[in-house]
C-alpha positions in Angstrom: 110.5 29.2 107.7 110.7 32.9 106.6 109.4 31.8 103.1 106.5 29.7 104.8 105.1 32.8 106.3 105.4 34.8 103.8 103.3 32.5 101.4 100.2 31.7 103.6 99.6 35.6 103.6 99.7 35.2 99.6 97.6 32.1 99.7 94.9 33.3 102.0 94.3 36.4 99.8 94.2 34.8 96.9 91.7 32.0 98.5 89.5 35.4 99.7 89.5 36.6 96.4 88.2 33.6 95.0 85.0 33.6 97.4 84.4 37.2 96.9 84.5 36.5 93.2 81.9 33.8 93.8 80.2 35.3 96.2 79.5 38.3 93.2 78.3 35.7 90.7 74.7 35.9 89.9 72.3 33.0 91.0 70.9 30.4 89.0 67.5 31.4 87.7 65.0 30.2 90.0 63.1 27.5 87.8 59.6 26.8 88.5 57.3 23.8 86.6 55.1 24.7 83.1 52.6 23.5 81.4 52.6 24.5 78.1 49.3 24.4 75.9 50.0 24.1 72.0 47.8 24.6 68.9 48.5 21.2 67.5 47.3 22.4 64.3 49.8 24.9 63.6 52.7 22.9 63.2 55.4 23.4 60.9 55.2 20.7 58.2 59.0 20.5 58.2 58.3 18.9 61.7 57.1 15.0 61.3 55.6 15.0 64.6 54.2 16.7 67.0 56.7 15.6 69.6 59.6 17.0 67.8 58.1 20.1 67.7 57.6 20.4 71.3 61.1 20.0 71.5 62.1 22.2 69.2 60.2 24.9 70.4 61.8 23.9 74.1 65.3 23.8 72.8 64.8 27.3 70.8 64.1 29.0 74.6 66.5 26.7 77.2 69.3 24.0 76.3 69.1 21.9 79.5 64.9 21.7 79.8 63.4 18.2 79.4 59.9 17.7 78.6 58.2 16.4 82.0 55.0 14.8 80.3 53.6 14.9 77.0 50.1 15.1 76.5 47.8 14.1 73.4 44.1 14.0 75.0 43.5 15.9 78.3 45.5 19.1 76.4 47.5 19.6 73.5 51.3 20.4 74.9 54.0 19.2 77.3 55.1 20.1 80.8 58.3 21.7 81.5 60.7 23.2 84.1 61.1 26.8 83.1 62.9 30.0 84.4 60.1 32.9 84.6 62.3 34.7 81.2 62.4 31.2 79.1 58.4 31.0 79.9 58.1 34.1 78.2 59.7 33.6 75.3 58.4 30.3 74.8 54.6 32.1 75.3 55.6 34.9 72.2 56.2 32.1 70.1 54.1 31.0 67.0 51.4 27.6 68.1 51.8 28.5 71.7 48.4 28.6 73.1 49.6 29.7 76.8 52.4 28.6 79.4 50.7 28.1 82.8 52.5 28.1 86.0 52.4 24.7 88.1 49.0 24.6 90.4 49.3 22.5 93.7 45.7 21.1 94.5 44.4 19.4 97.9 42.5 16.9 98.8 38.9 18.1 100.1 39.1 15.7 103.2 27.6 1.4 105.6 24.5 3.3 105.9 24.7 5.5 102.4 22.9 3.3 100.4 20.1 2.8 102.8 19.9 6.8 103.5 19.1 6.9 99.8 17.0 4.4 99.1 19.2 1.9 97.5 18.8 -1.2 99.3 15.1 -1.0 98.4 15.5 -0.3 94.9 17.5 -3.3 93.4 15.1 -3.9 90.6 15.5 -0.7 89.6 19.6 -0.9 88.9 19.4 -4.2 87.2 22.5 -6.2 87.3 23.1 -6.6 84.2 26.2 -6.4 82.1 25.9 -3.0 81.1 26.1 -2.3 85.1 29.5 -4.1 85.0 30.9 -2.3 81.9 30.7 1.0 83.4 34.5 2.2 84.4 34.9 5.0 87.2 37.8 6.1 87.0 39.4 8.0 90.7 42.3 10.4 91.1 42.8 10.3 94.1 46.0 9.2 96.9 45.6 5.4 94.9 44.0 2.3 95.9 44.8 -0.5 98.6 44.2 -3.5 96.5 43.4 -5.6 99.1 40.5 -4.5 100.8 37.4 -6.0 100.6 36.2 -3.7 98.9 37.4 -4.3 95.6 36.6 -8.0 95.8 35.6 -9.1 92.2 33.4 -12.1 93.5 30.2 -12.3 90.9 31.7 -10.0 88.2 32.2 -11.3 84.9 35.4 -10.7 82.2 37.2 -7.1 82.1 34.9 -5.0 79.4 36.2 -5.3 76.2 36.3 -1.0 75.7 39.2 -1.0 78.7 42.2 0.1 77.1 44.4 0.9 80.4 46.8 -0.9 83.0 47.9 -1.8 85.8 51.2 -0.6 86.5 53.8 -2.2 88.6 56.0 0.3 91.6 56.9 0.2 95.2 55.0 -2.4 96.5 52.8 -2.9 93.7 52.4 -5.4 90.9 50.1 -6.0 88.3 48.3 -9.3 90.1 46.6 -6.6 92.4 44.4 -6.1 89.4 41.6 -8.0 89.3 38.1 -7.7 87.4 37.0 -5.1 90.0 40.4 -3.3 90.4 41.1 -3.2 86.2 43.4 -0.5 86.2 46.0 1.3 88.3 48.3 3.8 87.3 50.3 6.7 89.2 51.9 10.1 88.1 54.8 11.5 90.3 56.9 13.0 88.1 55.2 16.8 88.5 55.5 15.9 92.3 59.3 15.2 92.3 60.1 17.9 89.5 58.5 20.8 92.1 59.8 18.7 95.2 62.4 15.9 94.6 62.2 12.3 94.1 59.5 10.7 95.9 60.9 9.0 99.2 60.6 5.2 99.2 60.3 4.7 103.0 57.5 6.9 103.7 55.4 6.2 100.9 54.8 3.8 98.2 56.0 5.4 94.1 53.2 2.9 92.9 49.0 3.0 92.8 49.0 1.9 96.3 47.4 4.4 98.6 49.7 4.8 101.6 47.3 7.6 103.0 43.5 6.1 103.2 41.5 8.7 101.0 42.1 7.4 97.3 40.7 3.7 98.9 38.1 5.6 100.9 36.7 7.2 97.6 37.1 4.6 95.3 35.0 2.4 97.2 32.3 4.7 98.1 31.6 5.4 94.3 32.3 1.6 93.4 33.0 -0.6 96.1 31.9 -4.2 96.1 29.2 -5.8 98.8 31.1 -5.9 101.7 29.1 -7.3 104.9 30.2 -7.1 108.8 31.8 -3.7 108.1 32.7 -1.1 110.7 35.0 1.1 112.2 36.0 -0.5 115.7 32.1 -1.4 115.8 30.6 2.1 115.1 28.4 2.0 111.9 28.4 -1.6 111.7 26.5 -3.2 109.0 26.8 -3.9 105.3 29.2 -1.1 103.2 28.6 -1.1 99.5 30.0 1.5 96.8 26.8 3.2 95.0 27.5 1.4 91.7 28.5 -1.8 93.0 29.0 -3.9 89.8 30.8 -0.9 87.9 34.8 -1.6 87.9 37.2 0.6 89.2 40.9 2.6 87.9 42.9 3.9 90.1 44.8 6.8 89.3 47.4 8.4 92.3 48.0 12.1 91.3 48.4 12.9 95.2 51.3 12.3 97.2 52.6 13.8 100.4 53.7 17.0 98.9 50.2 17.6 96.9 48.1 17.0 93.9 50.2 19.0 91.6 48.3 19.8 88.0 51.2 18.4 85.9 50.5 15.1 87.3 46.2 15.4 87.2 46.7 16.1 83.5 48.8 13.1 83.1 46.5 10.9 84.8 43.2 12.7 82.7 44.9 12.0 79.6 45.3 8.3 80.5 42.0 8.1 81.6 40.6 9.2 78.5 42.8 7.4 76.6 41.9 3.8 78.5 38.1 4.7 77.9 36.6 5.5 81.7 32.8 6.1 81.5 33.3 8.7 84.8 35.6 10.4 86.6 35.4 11.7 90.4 37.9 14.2 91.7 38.0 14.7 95.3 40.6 17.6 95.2 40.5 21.2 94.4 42.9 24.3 94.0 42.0 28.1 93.9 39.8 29.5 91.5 41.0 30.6 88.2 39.5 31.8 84.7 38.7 27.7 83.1 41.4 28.8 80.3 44.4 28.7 83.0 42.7 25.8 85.7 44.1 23.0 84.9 41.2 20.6 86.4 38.5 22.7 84.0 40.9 21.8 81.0 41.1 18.3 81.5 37.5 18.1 82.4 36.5 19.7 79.2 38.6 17.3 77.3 36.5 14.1 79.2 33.6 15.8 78.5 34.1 16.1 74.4 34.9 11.9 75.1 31.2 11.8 76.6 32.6 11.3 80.2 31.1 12.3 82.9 33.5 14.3 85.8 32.2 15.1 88.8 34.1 17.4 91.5 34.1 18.2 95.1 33.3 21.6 96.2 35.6 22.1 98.3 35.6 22.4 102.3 35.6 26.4 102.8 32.3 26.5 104.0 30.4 28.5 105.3 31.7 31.4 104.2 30.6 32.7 100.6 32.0 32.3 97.5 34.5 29.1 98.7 33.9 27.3 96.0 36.2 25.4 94.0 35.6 23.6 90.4 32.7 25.6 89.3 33.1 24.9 85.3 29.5 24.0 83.9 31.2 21.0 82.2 31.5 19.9 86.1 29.2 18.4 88.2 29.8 20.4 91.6 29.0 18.4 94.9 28.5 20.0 98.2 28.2 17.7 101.3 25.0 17.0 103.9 24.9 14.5 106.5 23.2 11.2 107.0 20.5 10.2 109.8 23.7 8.6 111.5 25.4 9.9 114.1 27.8 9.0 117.4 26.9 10.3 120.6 29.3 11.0 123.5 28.2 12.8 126.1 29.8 15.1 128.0 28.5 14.8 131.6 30.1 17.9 134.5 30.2 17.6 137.7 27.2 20.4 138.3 24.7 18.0 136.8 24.6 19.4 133.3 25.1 16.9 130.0 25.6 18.2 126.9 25.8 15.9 123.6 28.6 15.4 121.7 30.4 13.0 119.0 32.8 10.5 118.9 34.6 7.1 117.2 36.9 6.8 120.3 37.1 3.0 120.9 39.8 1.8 123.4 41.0 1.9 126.8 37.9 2.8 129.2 38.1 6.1 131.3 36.9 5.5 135.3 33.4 5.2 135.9 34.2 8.0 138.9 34.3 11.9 137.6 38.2 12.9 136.4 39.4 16.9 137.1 38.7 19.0 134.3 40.8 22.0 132.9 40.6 24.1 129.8 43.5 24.1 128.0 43.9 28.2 127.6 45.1 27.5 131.5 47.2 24.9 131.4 49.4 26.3 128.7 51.8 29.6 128.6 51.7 29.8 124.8 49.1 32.6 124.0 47.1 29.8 121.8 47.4 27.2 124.1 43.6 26.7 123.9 43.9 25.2 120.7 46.2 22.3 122.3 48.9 22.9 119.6 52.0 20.6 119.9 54.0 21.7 122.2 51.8 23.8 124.1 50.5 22.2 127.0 51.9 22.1 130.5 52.3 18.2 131.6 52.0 19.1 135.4 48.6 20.9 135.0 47.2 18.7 132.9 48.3 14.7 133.9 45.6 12.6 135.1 42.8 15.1 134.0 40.1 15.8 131.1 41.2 18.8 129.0 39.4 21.2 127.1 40.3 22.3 123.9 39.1 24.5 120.5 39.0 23.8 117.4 41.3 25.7 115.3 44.6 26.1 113.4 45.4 22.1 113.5 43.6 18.7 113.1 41.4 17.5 115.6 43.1 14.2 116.1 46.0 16.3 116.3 44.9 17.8 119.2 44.0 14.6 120.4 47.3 13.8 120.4 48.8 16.6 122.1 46.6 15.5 125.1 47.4 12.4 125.0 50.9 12.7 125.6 51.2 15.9 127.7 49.5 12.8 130.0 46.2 13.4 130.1 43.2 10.7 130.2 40.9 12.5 127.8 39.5 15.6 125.8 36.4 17.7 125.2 36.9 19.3 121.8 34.7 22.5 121.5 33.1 24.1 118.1 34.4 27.9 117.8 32.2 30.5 115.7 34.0 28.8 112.5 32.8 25.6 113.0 28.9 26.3 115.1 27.1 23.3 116.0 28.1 21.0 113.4 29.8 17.8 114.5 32.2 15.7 112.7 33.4 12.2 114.8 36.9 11.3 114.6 38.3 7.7 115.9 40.4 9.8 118.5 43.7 8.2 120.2 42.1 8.8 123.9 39.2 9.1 124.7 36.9 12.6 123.6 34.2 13.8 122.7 33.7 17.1 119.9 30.6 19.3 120.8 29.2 21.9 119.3 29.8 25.9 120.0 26.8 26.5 122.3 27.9 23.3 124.4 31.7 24.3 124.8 30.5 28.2 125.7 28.8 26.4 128.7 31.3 23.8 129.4 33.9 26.6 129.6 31.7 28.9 132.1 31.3 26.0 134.1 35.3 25.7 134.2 35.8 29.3 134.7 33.1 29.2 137.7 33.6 26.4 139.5 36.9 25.6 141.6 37.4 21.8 141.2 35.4 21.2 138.0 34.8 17.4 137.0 33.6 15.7 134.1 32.8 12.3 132.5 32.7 11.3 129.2 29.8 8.8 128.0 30.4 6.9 124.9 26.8 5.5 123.0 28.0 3.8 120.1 25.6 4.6 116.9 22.5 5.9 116.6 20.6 5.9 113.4 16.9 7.9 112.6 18.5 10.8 113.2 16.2 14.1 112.6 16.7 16.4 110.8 18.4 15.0 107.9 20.4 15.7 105.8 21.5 18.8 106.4 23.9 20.8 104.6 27.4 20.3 106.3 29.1 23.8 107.8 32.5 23.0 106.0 30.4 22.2 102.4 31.9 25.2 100.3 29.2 27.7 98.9 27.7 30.1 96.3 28.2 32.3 94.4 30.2 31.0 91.2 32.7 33.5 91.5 34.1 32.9 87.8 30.2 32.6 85.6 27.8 34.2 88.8 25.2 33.4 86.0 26.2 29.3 86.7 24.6 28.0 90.0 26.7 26.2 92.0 27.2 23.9 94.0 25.0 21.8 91.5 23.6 19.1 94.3 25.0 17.7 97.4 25.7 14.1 98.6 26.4 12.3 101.9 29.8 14.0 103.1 29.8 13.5 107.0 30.9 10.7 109.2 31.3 8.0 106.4 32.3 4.7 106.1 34.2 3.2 103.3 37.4 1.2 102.4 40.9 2.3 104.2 44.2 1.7 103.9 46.3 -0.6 106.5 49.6 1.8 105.7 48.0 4.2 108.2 46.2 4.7 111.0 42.4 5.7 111.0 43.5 9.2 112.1 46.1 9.5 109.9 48.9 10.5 112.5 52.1 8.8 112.2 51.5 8.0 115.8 48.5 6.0 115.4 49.3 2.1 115.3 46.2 1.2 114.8 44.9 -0.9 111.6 41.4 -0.8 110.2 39.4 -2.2 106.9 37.0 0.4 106.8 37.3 4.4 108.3 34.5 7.3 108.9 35.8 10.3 107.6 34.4 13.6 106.2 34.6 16.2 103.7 32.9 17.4 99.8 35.6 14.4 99.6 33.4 12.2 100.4 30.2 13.4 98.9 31.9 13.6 95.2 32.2 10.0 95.1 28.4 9.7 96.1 27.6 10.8 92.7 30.3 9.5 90.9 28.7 6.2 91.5 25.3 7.4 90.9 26.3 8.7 87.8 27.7 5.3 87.1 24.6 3.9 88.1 22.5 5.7 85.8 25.1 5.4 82.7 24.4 1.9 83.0 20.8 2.2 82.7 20.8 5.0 80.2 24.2 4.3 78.1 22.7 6.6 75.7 22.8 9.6 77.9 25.2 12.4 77.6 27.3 13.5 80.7 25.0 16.6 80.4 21.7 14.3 80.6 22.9 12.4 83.6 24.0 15.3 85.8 20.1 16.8 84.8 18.4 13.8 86.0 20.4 14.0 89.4 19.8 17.7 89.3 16.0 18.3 88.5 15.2 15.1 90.8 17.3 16.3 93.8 14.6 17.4 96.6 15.3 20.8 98.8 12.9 20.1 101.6 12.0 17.2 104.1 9.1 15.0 104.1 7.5 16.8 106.5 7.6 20.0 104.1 10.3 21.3 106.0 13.0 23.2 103.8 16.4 21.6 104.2 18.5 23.1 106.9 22.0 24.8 107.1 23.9 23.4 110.1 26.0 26.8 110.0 23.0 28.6 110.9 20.4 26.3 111.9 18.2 28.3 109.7 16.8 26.8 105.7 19.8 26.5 103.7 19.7 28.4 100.1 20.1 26.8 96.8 24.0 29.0 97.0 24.3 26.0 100.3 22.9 22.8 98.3 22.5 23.5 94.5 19.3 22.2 93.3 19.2 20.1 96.2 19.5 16.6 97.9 20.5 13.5 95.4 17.9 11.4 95.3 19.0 8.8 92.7 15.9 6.5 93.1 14.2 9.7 91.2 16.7 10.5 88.9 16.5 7.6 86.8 13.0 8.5 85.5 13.5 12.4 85.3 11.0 12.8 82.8 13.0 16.0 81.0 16.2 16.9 81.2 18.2 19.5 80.1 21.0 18.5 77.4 24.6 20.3 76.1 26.9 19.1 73.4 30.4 20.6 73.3 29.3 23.4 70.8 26.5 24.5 73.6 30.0 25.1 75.8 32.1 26.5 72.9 28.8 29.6 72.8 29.1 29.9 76.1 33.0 30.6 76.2 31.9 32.7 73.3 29.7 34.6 75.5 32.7 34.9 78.1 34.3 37.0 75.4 37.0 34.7 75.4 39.8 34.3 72.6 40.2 32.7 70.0 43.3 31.2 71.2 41.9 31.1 75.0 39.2 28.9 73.2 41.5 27.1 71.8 43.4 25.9 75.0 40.2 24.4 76.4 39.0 23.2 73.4 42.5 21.9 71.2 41.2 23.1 68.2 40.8 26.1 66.1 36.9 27.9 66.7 36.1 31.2 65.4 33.0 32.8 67.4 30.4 33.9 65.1 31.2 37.7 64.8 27.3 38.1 63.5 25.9 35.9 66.3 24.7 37.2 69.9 26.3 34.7 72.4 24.6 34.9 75.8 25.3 33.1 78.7 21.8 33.0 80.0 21.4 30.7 77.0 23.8 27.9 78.3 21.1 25.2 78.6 21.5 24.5 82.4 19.1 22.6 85.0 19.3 25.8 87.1 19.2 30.1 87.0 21.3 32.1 88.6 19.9 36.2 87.2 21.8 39.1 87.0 20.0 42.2 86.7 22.0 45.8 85.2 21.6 48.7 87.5 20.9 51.6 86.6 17.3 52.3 85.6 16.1 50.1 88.9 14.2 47.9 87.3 14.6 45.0 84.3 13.5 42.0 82.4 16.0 39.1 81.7 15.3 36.3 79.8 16.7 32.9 80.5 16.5 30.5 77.2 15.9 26.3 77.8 15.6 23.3 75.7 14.3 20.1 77.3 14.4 16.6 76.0 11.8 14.1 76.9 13.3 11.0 78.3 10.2 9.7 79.5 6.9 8.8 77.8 4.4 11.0 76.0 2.9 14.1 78.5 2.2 17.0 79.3 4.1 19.6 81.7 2.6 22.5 83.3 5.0 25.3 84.7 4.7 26.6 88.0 6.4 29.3 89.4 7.4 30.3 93.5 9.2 33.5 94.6 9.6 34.5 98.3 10.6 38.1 96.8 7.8 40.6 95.8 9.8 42.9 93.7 11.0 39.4 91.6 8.4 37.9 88.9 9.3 35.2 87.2 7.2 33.5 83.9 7.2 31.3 81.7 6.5 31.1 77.8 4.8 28.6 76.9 3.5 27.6 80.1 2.5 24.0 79.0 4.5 21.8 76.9 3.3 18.8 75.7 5.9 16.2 74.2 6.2 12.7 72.6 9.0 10.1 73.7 12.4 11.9 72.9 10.9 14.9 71.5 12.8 18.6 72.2 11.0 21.6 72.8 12.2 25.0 74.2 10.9 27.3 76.6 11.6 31.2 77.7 12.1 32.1 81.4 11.9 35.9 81.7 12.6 37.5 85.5 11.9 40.7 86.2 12.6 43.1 88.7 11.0 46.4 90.3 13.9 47.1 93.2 15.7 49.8 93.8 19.4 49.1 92.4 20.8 50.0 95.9 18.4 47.5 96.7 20.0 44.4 98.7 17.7 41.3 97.1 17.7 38.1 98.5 15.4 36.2 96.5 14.9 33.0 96.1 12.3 30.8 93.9 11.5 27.5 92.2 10.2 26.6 88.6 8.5 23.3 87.8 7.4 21.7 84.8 4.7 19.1 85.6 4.8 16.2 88.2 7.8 14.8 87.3 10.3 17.6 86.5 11.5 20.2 88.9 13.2 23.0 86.7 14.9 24.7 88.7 16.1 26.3 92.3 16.7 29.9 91.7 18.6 31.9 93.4 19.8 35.2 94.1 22.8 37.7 95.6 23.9 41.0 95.7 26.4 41.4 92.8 27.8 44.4 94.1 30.5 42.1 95.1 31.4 41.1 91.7 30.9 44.0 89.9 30.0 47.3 90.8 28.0 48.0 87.6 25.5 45.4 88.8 23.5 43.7 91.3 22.3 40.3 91.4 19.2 37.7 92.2 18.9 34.7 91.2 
């Protein structure tokens, strides 16, 4: 026994040793996800193929790495986990354009086609086969094959120029195709190298869309005829995509975890490579220089393959400068609302009614007023007002209506939260984030959202009264609603914080309250709680409105194969309208007040118009490799968006002003107080023989704007160019908030000119545009 206890000592020591000498050992270098951008044209020739030189060059810097992806067509290069050291060294090396960190993107979440015109326009979208050889390709969440709409009822054999697939996965096989659905593809392996294999049970490692928005999309840009829609029997009538003969690809970049860039490059590459005619992104990720954004790359690449890609701008309105995917090789929707909309009032017990929204559909409350609380006191949590999981007291709230803000989580969420601290219903009130603009949701009790003025009365009348009461009043749909559109409060804004001489947004589309395809793998809210199953959903977001034009896009590509992406984003451009029929400029719903071309662009689509633009205002890739000139970028910068070698012209004076777009956004210097700057254009004449006259408007005196020549008279396809100069007599301390139009005969609205103070850019400078 004495020898036992003498060992464990021994043994104990030794085993403490051990974990302090384990404990001492450094950690494994944290290892994060790369994409590496290579000059293709710089290999080796001891290398037989490019591949091999990837790996080469990956070995020479880490032994255990593994290329992710490889790609040919969105960029030239690979993707790759790296340690922050091994990225550096592999950056130093000969051929290597630039190794870019990982970028985790989001998603910017039946009476469209009426609203603009569509329904009474057939014989001007023909349907002919070009209208069904148009591919729109959609990353997005995926596609639910089985909805309606992507029925392929009327539509002829898959075009011949279709080069892609339909791959097979989780629940997913490649009979889902069909010759509306022609391709679906999905890219998780960017996904699972940042977060871990993709898990089975919770969603689908295939195209199918387990989540709603990639089906939602997809068939607003593309969706077949699809009559009887609705949601629960709000916005019943016929649903139809805006190109509804063009065929649809799927591609699923987004999964639980995020859109991660790895995987969007993947699935641009493929889409190049299988020959789409347009591609819609609903998704966006902070702003960065377009040499390191990962979206602006691929895009660039689509564009050199005469694709058009068109973008969401994000949902970070209304404060400035929100805007995501601002590249001019992007066409940048913002989002305005319909003449739709879902009343629920909100009745109290003194006699007062205020209007509010809702796509609550279930269970009736009593006809009999219900007690009414707010939910900042029936909580103890200091953000109990914003009915937060968790948060509300069951006792205080059972059996009665509750109050809540908007803020910090969804609004179904919140919904939710009601719901099963046992309460019968909720008011949903607009904070100073979100004014008097109204979104509906297809709540799990029954609410009603209203705006900020309406809750700030609501609230006194709970903070006055000692047994307050309230009903809610559901009214189903109501269409002619006036003023619309209007630009939504969430629709991200101006100025282009990357090129301020680049207006965007470029245009905005229907983004509020639509309907369109869904999935049956989730609920209409979303919520894993919600059992509910529905063919079609009314969501909104720059989501939504992206799509919009996407189809339109399609729409005129099949009328105008000839045109250039550049071409077709003009005609929607210089055809989009900025004020209402009654004269009216287009309003703001943030403010209530006009909205500025930094809110809508050049304006409203209005796709009727934008087939017969008359001019429009054309770029080839060298037009964007001046402009990076101008940007004073690289030559290996260049290179990474362009995957070739291009030396700017040393003897050559690149100018951004020259970038031949539909819109002006001026910068003047400070210093002397005053200025000229000249903006150079080139228009093409898509239309017949005429004549164009420029106007000019300015609402600022201190801002003149002319043009040289003033009349330009042009045959059937002819070019001619034309010099806008803008001048300005302010003082540079001078705060300038100008804003003006320029027109070119009947037909062709130049431009919507804007202007801000650039102070906030750059200190050397100021700004109007």
């Amino acid at each position: 026994m004495a020898s036992i206890s003498t060992t464990l000592p021994l043994l104990l020591s030794l085993l403490l040793l051990l974990a302090r000498y384990d404990a001492a050992q450094p950690p494994e270098p944290e290892r994060g996800t790369y994409i590496v951008h290579v000059a293709k044209s710089e290999m080796p020739q001891s290398f037989e193929h490019h591949t091999v030189w990837y790996e080469s060059s990956l070995k020479s810097v880490s032994d255990s790495a593994k290329m992710i992806y490889t790609y040919d067509n969105a960029i030239h290069g690979y993707a790759t986990r790296l340690t922050v050291e091994e990225a550096r060294l592999l950056e130093s090396q000969t051929g290597i354009l630039a190794v870019l960190p990982e970028t985790r993107y989001e998603l910017h979440t039946t009476r469209t086609p009426q609203f603009l015109g569509l329904d009474k326009s057939a014989d001007m979208f023909p349907e002919s086969s070009s209208a069904s050889d148009v591919i729109v390709g959609v990353l997005d969440t995926g596609v639910w094959p089985e909805s309606k709409s992507f029925d392929d009822t009327g539509l002829g054999p898959v075009p011949s120029s279709w080069k892609g697939e339909c791959e097979t996965g989780t629940n997913f096989s490649a009979s889902n195709c069909n010759r509306k659905l022609i391709g679906a593809r999905f890219f998780a392996k960017g996904c699972e190298a940042m977060l871990g294999p993709i898990n089975e049970t919770e969603e689908s490692r295939s195209p199918r869309d387990d989540d709603g928005h990639g089906t939602h999309t997809a068939s607003t840009a593309a969706g077949s005829v699809v009559s009887g829609a609705s949601l629960f029997g709000y916005a019943s009538g016929t649903a139809r995509g805006m190109a509804t003969r063009a065929r649809v690809a799927a591609y699923k970049v987004c999964w639980k975890g995020g859109c991660f860039s790895s995987d969007i490059l993947a699935a641009i590459d493929s889409a190049i490579q299988d020959n789409v005619n347009v591609l819609s992104l609903s998704l966006g990720g902070g702003m960065a220089d377009y040499y390191r954004d990962s979206v602006a790359i691929g895009a660039f690449s689509a564009m050199e393959k005469g694709i058009l890609v068109s973008c969401s701008a994000g949902n970070a309105g209304p404060s400035p400068y929100s805007l995501s995917n601002v590249a001019p090789w992007i066409t940048t929707v913002g989002a305005g609302t319909l003449d739709r909309d879902f009343p629920a009032y909100v009745a109290l017990g003194n006699g007062l009614n205020f209007s509010g929204v809702s796509l609550y559909r279930g269970s009736a409350l009593p006809d009999s007023p219900l007690p009414f609380v707010y939910a900042g006191n029936a909580s103890n949590a200091t953000n109990g007002n914003l009915c937060v999981t968790g948060t509300l007291s069951p006792e205080k709230v059972a059996g009665k209506i509750v109050l809540c803000d908007r803020g910090l989580t969804a609004r179904v969420q919140k919904g939710s939260v009601v719901k099963s601290a046992g309460a019968l219903g909720m008011v949903l009130s607009n904070t100073a984030a979100n004014g008097e603009e109204l979104v509906a949701d297809a709540h799990l009790l029954p609410a009603s959202a209203v705006g900020e003025k309406a809750g700030d009365a609501i609230k006194k009348y709970l903070f006055s009264e000692a047994k307050p009461t309230v009903r809610i009043l559901f009214e189903g749909t109501k269409v002619g609603i006036q003023p619309s559109p209007v630009v939504a409060a969430f629709s991200s804004r101006g100025p282009n914080s990357i090129t301020p001489q680049i207006l965007k947004p470029d245009l905005i589309a229907p983004g509020v309250n639509i309907l369109a395809g869904w999935s049956k793998a989730v609920g209409p809210t979303g919520l894993p709680v919600d059992n509910r199953r529905v063919d079609f959903n009314i969501i909104s977001g720059t989501s939504m409105s992206c799509p919009h034009v996407s189809g339109l896009a399609a729409l005129i590509k099949s009328v105008h194969p000839e045109w250039s992406p550049a071409a077709v984003r003009s005609a929607l451009m210089t055809t989009a309208y900025t004020v209402y029929k009654t004269g009216e400029k287009l309003q703001d719903s943030a403010t209530g007040k006009p909205s500025t071309p930094f809110d809508h662009g050049a304006g409203h689509v209005d796709p009727v118009a934008a087939l017969n633009p008359g001019l429009v205002y054309d770029l080839t890739v060298d037009d964007y490799l001046g402009f990076l000139c101008a940007l004073n970028y690289s030559a290996s910068e260049i290179n990474t968006l362009a995957k070739r070698k291009f030396e700017c012209d040393a003897g050559k004076r690149y100018s951004v002003n020259d970038l031949n777009y539909p819109s002006f956004a001026v910068l003047f210097e400070s210093g002397s107080g005053s200025g000229v700057v000249k903006h150079s254009r080139t228009v093409t004449n898509v239309g017949p023989a005429g004549t164009y006259k420029a106007t000019v408007t300015s609402d600022a005196a201190s801002v003149k704007i002319s043009v040289e020549p003033e009349v330009l008279s042009l045959k059937e396809n002819e070019k001619k160019s034309f010099v806008v100069s803008f001048s300005s007599s302010g003082s540079t301390q001078e705060r300038v908030n100008a804003f003006g139009r320029t027109w070119l005969g009947p037909q062709s609205q130049l431009t919507g000119v804007d202007k801000f103070d650039q102070r906030f850019i750059t200190h050397s400078k100021r700004g109007v545009s």
